[in-house]
N, C-alpha and C positions, 0 to 999 in steps of 0.2 A: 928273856924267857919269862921273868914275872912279871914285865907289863901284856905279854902275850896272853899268860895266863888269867891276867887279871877284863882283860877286854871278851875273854869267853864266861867269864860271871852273866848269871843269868840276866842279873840288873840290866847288869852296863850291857850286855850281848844286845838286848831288848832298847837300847837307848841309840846303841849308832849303825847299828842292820838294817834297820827300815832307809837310814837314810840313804844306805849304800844301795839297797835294790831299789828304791823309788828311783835313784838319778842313773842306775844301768837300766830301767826300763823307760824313763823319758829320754835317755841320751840315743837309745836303742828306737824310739817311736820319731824322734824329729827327722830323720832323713827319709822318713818311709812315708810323711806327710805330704800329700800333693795339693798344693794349693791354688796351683796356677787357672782351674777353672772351676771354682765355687758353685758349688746351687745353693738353693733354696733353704740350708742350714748352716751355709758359711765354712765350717772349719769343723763344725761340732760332726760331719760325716765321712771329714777327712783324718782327723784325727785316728792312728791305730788303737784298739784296744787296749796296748801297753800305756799308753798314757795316760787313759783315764786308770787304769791298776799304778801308776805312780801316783798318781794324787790319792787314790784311796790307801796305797800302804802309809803315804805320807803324814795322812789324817792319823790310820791306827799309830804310828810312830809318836806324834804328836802326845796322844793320850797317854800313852805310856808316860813319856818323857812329862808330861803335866802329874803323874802320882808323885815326883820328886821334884817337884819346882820349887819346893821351900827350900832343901838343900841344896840342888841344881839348877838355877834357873836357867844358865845356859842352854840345856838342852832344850826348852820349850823354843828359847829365841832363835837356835840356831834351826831348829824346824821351822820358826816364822818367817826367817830367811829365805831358807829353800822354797818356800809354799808362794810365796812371794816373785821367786824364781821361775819357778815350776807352771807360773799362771801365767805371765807376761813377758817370759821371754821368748817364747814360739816366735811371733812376728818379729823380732830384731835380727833372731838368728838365721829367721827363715826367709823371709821377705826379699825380692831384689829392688824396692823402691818405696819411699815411704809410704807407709799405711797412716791413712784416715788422711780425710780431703784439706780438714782443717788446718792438722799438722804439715800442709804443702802451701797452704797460707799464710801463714806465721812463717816456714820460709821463706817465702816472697817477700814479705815483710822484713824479716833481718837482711835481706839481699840489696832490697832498696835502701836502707839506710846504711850498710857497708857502702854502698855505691856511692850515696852523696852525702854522707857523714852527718847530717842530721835530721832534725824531724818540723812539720811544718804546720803547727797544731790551728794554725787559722787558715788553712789548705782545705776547703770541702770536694772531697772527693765521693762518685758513687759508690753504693753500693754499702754505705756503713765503713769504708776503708778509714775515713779522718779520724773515727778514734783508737785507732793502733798509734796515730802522730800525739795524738792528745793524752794518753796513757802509752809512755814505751817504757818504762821502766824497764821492762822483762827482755824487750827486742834488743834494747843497748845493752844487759848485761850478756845478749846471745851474740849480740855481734864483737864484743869484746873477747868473749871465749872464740870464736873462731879467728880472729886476729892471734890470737895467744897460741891457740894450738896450730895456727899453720893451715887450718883446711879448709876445703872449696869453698862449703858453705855450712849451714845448721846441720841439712837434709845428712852427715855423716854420722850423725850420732840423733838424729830426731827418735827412731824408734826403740832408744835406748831411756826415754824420756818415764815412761811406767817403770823402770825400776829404778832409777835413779829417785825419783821422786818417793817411793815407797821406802825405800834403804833410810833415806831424810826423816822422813815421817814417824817410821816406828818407835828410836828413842825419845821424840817428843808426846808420842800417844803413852809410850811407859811411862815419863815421867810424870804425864796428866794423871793417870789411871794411880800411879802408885801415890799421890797426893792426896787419896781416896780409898785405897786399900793396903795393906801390907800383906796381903795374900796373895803371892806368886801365882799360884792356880788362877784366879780370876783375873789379874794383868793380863797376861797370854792369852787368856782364852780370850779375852777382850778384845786384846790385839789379832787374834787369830779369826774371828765373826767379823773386825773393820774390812780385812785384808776381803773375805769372803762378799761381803756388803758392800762393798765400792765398784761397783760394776758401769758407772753410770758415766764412764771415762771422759774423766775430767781431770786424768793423769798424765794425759798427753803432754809434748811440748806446744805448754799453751799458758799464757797469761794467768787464768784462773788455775792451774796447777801449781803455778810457782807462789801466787798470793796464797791460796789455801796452804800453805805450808808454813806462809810467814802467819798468819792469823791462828794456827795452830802455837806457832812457838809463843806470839803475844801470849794467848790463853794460858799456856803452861806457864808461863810467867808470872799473870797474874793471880794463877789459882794456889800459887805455890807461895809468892812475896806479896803477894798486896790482900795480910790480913788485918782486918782491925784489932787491937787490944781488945781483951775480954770475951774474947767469942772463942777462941782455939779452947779453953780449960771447959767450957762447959761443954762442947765437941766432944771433947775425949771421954768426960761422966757419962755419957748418951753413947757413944759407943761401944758400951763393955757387953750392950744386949749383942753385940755382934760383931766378936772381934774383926771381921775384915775390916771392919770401918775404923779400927783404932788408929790408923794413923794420919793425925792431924797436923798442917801445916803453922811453923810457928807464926806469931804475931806477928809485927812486922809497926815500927812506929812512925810517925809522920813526916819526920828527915829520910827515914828508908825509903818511904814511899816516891817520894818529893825524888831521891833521887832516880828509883826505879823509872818516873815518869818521864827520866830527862833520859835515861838510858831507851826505852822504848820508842820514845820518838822519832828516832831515824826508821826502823823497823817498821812502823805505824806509816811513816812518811811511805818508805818504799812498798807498803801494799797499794797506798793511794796512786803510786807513779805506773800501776803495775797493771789494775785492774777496776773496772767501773764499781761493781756489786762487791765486791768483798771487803770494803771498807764498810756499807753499808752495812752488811752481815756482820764485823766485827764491832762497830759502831748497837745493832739490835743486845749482841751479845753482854756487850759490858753494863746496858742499862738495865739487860736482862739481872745480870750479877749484884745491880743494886738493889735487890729486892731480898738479898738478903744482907744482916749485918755485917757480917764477917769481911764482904767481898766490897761492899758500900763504899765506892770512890769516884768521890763526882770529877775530883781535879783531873782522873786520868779520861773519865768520859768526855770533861771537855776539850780537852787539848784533843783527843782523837775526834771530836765532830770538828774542832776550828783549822785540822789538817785536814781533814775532808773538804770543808767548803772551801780554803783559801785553795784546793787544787778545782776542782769544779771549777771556779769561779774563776780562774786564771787559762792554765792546759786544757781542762777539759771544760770550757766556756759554751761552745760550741755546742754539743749533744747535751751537755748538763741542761741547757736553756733547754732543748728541743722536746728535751723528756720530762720536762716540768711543763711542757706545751701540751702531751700526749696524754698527761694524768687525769683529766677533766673526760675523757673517754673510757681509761683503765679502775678508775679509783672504784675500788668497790665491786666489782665484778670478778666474784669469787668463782665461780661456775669457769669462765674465760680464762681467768689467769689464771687456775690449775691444771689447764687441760696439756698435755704434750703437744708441743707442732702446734702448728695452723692447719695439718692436712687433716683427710679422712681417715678410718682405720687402715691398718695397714694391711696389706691382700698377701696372700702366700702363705705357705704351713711355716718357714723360717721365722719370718717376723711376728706372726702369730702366736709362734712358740714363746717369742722374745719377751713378747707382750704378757702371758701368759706368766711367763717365768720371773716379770719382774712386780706382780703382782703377788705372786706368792711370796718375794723373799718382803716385799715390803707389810705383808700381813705379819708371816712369820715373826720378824721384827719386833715388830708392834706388838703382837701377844706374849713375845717371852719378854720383851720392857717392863711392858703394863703389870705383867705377873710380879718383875722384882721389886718395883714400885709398891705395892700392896704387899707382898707376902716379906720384904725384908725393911722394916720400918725403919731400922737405924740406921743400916746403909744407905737409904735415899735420904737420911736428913746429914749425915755425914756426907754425901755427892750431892746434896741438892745444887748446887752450882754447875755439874752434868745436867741433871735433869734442866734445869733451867736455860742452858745451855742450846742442848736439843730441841728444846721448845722455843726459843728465841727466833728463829726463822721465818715462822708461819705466819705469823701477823703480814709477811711483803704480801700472800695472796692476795690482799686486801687492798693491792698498789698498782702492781703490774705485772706484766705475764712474761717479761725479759727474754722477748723474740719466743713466747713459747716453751722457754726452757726455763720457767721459775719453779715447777714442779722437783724436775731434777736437782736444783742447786738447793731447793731447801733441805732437798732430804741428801744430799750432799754434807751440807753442813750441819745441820741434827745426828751425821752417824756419829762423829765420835760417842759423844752420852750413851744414844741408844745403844751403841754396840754395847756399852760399858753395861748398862743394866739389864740388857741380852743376856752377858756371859754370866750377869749376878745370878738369875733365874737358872743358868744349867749348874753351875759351878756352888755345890751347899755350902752353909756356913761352918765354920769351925762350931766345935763344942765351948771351946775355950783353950786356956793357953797350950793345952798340950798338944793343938791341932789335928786330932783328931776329928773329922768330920760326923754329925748327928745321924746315928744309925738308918733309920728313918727316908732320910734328905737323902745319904750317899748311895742307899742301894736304887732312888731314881734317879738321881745325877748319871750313878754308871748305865743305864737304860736311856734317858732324855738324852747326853751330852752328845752324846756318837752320832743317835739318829736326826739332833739340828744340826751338827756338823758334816754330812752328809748331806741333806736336805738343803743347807746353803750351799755346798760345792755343787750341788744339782742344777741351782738355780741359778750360780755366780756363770759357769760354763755357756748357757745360751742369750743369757742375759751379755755378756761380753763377746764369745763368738759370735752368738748367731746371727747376726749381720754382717758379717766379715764377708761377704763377696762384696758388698758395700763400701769396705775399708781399703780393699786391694785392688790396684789397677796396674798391668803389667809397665814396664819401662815405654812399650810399642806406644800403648793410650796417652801417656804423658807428653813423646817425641810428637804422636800427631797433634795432643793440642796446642805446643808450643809453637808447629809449623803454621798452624792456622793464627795466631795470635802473630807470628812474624811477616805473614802474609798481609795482614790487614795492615790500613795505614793508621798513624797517629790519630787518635778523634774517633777511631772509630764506632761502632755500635755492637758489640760481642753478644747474642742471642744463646741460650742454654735453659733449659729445663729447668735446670738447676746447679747450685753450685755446690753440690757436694763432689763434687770428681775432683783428683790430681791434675795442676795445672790450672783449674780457673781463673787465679787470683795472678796468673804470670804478668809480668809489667803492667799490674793494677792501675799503676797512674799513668799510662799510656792510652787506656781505652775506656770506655764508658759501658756497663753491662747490663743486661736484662733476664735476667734468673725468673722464666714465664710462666711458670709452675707453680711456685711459692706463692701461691695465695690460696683463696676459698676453692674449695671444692669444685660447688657450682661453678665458679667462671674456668676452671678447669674443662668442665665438659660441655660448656659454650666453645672454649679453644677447639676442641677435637670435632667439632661440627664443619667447620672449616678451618683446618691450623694454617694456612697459607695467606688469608684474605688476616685473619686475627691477625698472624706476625705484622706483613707489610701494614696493616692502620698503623699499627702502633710505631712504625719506624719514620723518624722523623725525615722529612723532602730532602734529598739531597743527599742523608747523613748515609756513608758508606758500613753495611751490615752487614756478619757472618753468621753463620746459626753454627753450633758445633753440639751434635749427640756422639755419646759414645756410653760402651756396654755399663760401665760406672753408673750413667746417670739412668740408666732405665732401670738398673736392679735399684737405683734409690728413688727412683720418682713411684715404683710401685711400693716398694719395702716401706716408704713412708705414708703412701696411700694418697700421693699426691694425683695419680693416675690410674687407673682404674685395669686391669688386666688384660694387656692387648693393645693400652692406649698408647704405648712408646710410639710401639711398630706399627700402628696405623696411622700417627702424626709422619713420622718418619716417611714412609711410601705417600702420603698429602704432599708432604713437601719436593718431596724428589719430583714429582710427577706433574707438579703446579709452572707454570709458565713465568710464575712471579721471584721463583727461587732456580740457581742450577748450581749441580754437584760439582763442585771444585777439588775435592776429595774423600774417598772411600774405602777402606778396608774390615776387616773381622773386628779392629777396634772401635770403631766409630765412624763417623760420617760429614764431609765439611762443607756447606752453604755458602751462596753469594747469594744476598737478597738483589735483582734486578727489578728498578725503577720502572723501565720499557721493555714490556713482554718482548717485542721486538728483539731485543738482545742476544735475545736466545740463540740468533743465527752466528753470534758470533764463535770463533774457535775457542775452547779452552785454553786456559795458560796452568793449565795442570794437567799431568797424567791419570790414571787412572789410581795411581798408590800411593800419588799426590806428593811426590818426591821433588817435583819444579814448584814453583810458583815467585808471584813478584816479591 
């Protein structure tokens, strides 16, 4: 009766009710979600209204629960959980096949190497496949967990990958964050803008998820144990303008260090095994860090470039050369390597929106930084290792454009910082020790706080869904592209628009592929002037060829602006109707090609039905 009692206190009423109607109104909105045929906004018009009211009660829950984070910190965390929840688990719970193309590639990838137990790093395979053999780190610790748990394959737990990875992540961003602050209020809310600002999913089950996570923990490591003598005391005198800054990581001496560095280097070693860029990115980071005294460690900076190159130089021999071949075109062409993609803009009100919205959150961002930056001078020389941090990345525009996607990954790894001095700009400083926040600061904190926490769930929601017809291909699309891939013989030539669909990557090192899309613009609409004469040039004498469209790759060949509106389905009926290609299979999913050598051919019978259920 008196813990009854005491749970209807107004405090505590206010601390665990939001979370009980936010998860009856999202538990109540996911079966009512119809996903199966997406348009032009993904998920963001399928979604019921209860859902987007669970993430805003979640948000007000949130704030509440942040007026007592000094005494409760629990409550901020356990809303960062839920919110965490609440964002990425739709598609695991909802989905009947994995989502996102990539994520069924890196299945492929763990599949082949349960199959033949190892990796073949001087194997050149198309299509960029040789460096999954050349960096597996991540695929052998995937094919080991499915050994261990007994199951078919990755694809059982692949869309489980965004919150497993997030769940990882958050006590390593607290312990960063709180090496930098002892103010609960700004931890969370920190945490709570990263979770909002990571849209740019690269949480999947993917290589560069698992490293960004080990490069996360190096970092807390080093920001917390690898300080030099004599810098922590004069930190803490310079903090007193602002206590959130008062709490300083101790010293840390040169035996400490020495052994931190020998403990680090397996850690170090398995980002290198794991992923090409993110050693580079942790490698920017630490050189970044010797620019100030405190953090000034040459010894651990070299050992992590001398595990970088002896892996380059060894495993990853192969692309490491080719991409030291490619920089004599890349170096320096800031304009290029910023840009997203190699396509055009991207056509449709969906991806428009996308585009739109992730413009906003990256301004947003930037202005409330830039603001904590200037307006709280003690807490950025107390994080200046954040800040430094954040900024550490930028310099690669200046290298290469990493398939188009250097943009994403810088500001990928710049968010932790920025979120940090995000939330310092909403979240006022204490007055002093009695934590009391400055009249002044808190009565716009309670006005700012809400409306960028809002304004980023605005943003985070289309920036993540609104592609989702993109992400989703029912089971039907995957069976047809698998039957077409069994259909064809060893050797052969796999034609595709593109490879962002489920199934492209199926027995990768069985066939050789042509993703004809993926390039400029311009030779794009050379293609669609004649798509039937363009395929067959490019298809080498002799070599046996399939084409395979299916709905996947049309909402991504427009979604990315690779094609122009209209251009699938006028390639599509070229091809069907050309004497140089005939249909071998066809349904609502997609569509399956045999490039014929001799127009001639044509008379011959099919060895498919119409639903494409035979073939050889």
């Amino acid at each position: 009766m008196a813990t009854a009692t005491a749970l209807l206190r107004p405090q505590l009423l206010l601390s665990w009710l939001p979370l009980v109607v936010a998860a009856a109104l999202w538990s109540w909105s996911l079966p009512r979600t119809d996903f199966h045929d997406m348009g032009d906004f993904g998920l963001l018009d399928r979604f019921p209204i209860a859902f987007y009211a669970a993430l805003l009660v979640l948000t007000a829950g949130f704030l509440v629960g942040l007026r007592r984070a000094g005494t409760a910190p629990w409550w901020p965390s356990t809303y960062c959980v839920t919110l965490l929840v609440a964002l990425k688990a739709p598609p695991a719970l909802l989905y009947d096949s994995v989502r996102y193309a990539w994520a069924s590639k890196h299945d492929a990838v763990i599949a082949r190497l349960l199959a033949e137990g190892t990796v073949h790093p001087t194997v050149e395979l198309s299509g960029g496949m040789s460096a999954y053999d050349q960096w597996p780190g991540f695929f052998s610790l995937n094919a080991a967990l499915v050994r261990a748990f007994g199951v078919e394959g990755a694809a059982v737990y692949t869309n489980w990958a965004p919150i497993a990875f997030g769940l990882l992540t958050m006590p390593v961003l607290v312990l960063i964050y709180r090496t930098f602050s002892d103010d609960w209020r700004l931890v969370w809310t920190a945490v709570w803008i990263f979770q909002l600002a990571n849209w740019v999913g690269q949480d999947y089950l993917s290589p560069q998820g698992f490293a960004y996570l080990l490069f996360l923990a190096v970092f807390a490591v080093v920001v917390r144990h690898f300080v030099r003598p004599g810098s922590a005391g004069r930190l803490r005198d310079r903090s007193l303008l602002d206590p959130a800054a008062a709490c300083a990581p101790a010293p840390t001496g040169l035996r400490q260090r020495a052994i931190g560095v020998a403990l680090l280097a397996p850690l170090i070693a398995a980002v290198n095994a794991s992923h090409q860029l993110t050693p580079v990115m942790l490698g920017m980071t630490l050189m970044a860090l010797c620019l100030t005294r405190r953090h000034r460690n040459l010894g651990l900076l070299v050992v992590t470039g001398v595990i970088m190159l002896v892996w380059d130089l060894t495993m990853g021999r192969l692309l490491f050369l080719d991409t030291l071949g490619t920089l004599r075109d890349t170096a320096g062409d800031l304009l290029s390597n910023s840009r997203a993609g190699f396509a055009g803009e991207p056509t449709g009100p969906g991806p428009e929106l996308v585009g739109h919205a992730n413009i906003m959150m990256v301004a947003l961002l930037g202005v409330l930084a830039a603001a904590a930056v200037l307006l709280r001078r003690a807490l950025t020389r107390s994080a200046l290792p954040l800040l430094l941090a954040a900024a550490a990345p930028v310099p690669l525009f200046a290298v290469n454009d990493y398939g188009g996607e250097m943009l994403f990954r810088v500001y990928l790894f710049g968010l932790p910082g920025t979120a940090f001095f995000a939330a310092a700009a909403l979240v006022p400083a204490v007055a002093g020790t009695g934590g009391r926040a400055r009249r002044p600061a808190r009565g716009a904190g309670a006005v700012a706080l809400p409306l960028a926490l809002v304004a980023l769930l605005a943003g985070f929601l289309p920036s993540y869904y609104g592609k989702e017809a993109m992400q989703y291909a029912p089971p039907a699309e995957t069976a047809l592209v698998r039957r077409a891939y069994d259909r064809a013989p060893d050797g052969a030539l796999i034609l595709a628009t593109t490879g962002s669909f489920p199934g492209a990557y199926y027995r990768y090192d069985h066939y050789e592929r042509w993703f004809f899309t993926e390039q400029e613009v311009p030779e794009n609409l050379k293609m669609l002037k004649d798509p039937a004469g363009y395929l067959a040039e490019g298809i080498p004498d002799g070599r046996p060829a399939y084409v395979i469209l299916t709905r996947t790759q049309e909402r991504a060949t427009a979604g990315e602006g690779y094609l122009p509106p209209g251009g699938f389905a006028r390639m599509s009926a070229a091809l069907k109707a050309s004497p140089l290609f005939r249909v071998v299979e066809e349904d609502e999913h997609g569509l399956v090609l045999e490039h014929l050598p001799d127009p001639a051919a044509t008379a011959a019978p099919l060895t498919a039905t119409a639903t494409g259920t035979a073939g050889r």
